[in-house]
N, C-alpha and C positions, 0 to 999 in steps of 0.2 A: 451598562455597568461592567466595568472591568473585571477580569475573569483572576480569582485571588494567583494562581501563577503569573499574571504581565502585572499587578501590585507589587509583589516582592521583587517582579525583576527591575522594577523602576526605583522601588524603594533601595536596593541596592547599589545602582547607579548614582543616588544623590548622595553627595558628603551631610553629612553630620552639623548641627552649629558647633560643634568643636574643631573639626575640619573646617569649616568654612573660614571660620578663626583666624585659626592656622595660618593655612596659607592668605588669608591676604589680610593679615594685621602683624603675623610674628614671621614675615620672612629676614632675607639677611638683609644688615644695613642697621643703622643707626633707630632707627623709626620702629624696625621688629624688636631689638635686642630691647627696646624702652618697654616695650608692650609686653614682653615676655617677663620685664622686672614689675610693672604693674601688674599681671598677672598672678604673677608666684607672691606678690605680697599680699594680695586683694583679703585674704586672709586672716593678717597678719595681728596678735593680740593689740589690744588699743594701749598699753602700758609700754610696746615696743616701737621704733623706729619702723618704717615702711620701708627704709632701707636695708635689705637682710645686714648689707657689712656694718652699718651701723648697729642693728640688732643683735648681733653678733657680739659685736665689742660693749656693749650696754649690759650684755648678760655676764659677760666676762669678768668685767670691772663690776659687777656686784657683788658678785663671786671675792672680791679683793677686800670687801669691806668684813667681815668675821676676820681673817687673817692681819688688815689693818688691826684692828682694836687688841688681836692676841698677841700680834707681836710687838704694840706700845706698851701690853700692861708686864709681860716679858719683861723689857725693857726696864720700866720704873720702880719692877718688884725686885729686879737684880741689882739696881742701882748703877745701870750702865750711862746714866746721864752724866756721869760724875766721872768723865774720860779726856784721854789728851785730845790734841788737833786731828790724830789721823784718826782713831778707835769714833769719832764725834762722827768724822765724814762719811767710815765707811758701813756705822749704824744709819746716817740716815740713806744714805744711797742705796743700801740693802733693806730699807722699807719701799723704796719706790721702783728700784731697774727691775729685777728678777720677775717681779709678777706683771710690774706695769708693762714693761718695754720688751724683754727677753720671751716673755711666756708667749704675750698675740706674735713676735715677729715668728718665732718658730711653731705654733701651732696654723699662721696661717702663710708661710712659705709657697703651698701648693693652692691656695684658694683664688686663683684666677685672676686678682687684685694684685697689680704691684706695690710694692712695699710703702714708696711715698704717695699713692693716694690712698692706701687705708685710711679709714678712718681712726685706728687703735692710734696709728703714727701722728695724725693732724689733731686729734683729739692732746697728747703728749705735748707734741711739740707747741699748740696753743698753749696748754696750760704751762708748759717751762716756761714760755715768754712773760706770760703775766703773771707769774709768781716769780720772775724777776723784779719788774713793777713796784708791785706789789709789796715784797720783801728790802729791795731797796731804797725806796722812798716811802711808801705809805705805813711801815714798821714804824718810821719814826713818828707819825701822827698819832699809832697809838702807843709812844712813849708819853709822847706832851701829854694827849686829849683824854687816854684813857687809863693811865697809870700801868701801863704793861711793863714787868722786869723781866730781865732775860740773866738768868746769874749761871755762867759756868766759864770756873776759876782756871781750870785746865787748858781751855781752850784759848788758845794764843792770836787764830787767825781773824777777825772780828771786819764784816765790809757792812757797812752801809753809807748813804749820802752824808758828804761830809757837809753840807751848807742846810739845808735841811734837817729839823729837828733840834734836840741837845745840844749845847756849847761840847762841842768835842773835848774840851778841855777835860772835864768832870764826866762824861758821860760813861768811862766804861767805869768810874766809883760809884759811879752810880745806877750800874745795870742797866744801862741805855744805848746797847750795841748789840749788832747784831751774829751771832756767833754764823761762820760760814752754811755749816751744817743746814741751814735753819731753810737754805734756798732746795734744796731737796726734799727735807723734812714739807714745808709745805706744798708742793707737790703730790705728796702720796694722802696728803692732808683732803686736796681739793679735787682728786681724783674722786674720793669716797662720795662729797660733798655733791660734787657735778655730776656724778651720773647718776646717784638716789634722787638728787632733785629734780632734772628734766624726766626720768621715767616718771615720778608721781605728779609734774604738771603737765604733762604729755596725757596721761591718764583723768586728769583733772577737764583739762579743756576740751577734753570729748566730749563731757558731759555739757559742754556749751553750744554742740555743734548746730542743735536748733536755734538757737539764739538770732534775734536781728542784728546786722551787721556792727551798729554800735555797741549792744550790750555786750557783743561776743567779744568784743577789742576792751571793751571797761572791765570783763571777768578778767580776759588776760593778764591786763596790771595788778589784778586783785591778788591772782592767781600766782605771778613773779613776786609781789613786793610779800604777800604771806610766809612767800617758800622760803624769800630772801630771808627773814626777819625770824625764823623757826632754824634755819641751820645757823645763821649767827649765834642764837641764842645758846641753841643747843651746843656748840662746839666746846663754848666757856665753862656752860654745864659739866660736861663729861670730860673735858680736857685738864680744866685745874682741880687736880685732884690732890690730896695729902701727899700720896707717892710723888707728886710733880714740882709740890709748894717749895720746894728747896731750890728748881730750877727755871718756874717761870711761874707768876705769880700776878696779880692785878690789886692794887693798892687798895683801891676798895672794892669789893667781887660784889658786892649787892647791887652796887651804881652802876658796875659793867653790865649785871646781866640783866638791869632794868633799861637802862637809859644806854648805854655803850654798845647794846643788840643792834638798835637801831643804828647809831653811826657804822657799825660793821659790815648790816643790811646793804649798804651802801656798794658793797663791793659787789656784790649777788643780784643786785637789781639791775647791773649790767651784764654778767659776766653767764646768770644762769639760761637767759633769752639768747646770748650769742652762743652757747654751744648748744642750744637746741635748737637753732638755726645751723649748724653745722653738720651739711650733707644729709641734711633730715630730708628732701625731694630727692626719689631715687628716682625720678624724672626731668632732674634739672643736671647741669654741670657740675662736676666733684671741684669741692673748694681745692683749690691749687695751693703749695708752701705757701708763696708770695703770700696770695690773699688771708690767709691763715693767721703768720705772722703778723700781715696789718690788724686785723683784726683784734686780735689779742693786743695789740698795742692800742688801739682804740679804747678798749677796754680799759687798758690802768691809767691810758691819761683822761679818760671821763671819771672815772670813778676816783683818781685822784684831787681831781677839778668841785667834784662832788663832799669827799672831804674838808677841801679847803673852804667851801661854802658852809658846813657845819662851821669850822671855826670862827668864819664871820658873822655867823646869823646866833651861834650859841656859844661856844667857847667850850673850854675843856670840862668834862664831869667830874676831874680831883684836881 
């Protein structure tokens, strides 16, 4: 039997399993720097991203939704809706750059991440793209399908599809255009929307993680088409409110938020699975612009595509 002074002089010679780690899982190279992000996330709450930067930016933009809701109700209580073309633009751009865009690009300057693979950035520029979509063509569907008015007299500059939707002729007498503003305004809109819903089905589908491999794919849809169908619902809810009814209204608000949830659902049944697919493996390759932007374009021609099938299989709710 070994004599307890040649134990500890051996036991000191041998590294650690933390050392042993170390060196031959997290050295330099592509292979260590992976193992050293699975590592440090191995942790990580189940409500957040595995990827810290996406984790990061998820906490961030939660942080945006109390100040989203203070500075709309700001807003409608001052009666700043009721403004020309520029005071229209630079309300809505002042709900979404300052906190969206300005705050992650300068709080994370030094965070070892270049600026255009952030996710804060890919997450942004996704959603500009498809609240272009979005806002350009699919606004008009919910003119026809769901009796959406958009009334502000002041405002001069009005873009949406011109073949698509309303006879332009009659369309802005009849509140069926889309005021410019409306393309930033939804943005800071779907910020709120996008990141509260993939943190609570992020958190949802953990609880599946037992699951056999088909059940855990059948919760999933369950799990997307619920969330979808709960922020639609909710938005029409808390959005047309008295303070708003002068400026955006829905012809009949009981048929929207029973039956017009679901055609909305529509938008989220695509768009809330591809941003939580969005650099969610901090062990795989960061979405690149390019792919990003297709993505998001993917997005509003399915979910427009998905639209246009409501109006063939139902037709309009008013």
């Amino acid at each position: 039997m070994p004599s307890p002074q040649l134990w500890a002089a051996q036991s000191r010679r041998q590294p650690s399993p933390a050392a042993r780690f170390s060196s031959s899982q997290t050295g330099r190279g592509p292979a260590g720097h992976r193992a050293l992000r699975s590592a440090a996330v191995a942790t990580t709450s189940l409500w957040f991203s595995r990827n810290p930067d996406k984790a990061w930016a998820e906490k961030l933009y939660l942080g945006f939704i109390p100040v989203f809701f203070l500075y709309n109700a700001v807003v409608q209580r001052m009666g700043w809706l009721d403004v020309g073309t520029g005071w229209h633009v630079v309300q809505n751009l002042g709900m979404w750059l300052p906190y969206c865009v300005f705050l992650p690009a300068w709080l994370r300057r030094r965070s070892g991440v270049a600026w255009q693979e952030s996710y804060w950035f890919k997450y942004q520029l996704f959603l500009a793209v498809w609240v272009f979509y979005c806002t350009y063509f699919h606004t008009e569907y919910f003119f026809e399908v769901l009796g959406l008015r958009y009334r502000f007299p002041a405002v001069g500059l009005l873009f949406d599809s011109a073949l698509v939707g309303p006879d332009e002729a009659g369309a802005a007498a009849a509140f069926e255009k889309v005021p410019i503003g409306m393309y930033w305004n939804a943005i800071a809109f779907f910020v709120v929307y996008h990141t509260a819903a993939v943190v609570c089905m992020r958190r949802v589908r953990a609880l599946t993680l037992g699951f056999p491999p088909v059940a855990r794919q059948l919760a999933w849809a369950v799990i997307v088409g619920a969330t979808a169908l709960f922020f639609a619902w909710a938005e029409t809810r808390l959005y047309i409110t008295q303070a708003a009814s002068g400026n955006v209204w829905y012809v009949d608000l009981p048929a929207m938020l029973r039956w017009g949830s679901l055609f909305y659902a529509l938008y989220f049944v695509v768009s809330f699975p591809t941003v939580y697919r969005l650099d969610e493996d901090p062990d795989a390759p960061r979405w690149s612009i390019s792919r990003t932007v297709i993505e998001a374009s993917f997005v509003g021609m399915t979910s427009l595509f998905l639209l246009d099938l409501w109006v063939h299989w139902i037709g309009p709710i008013v």
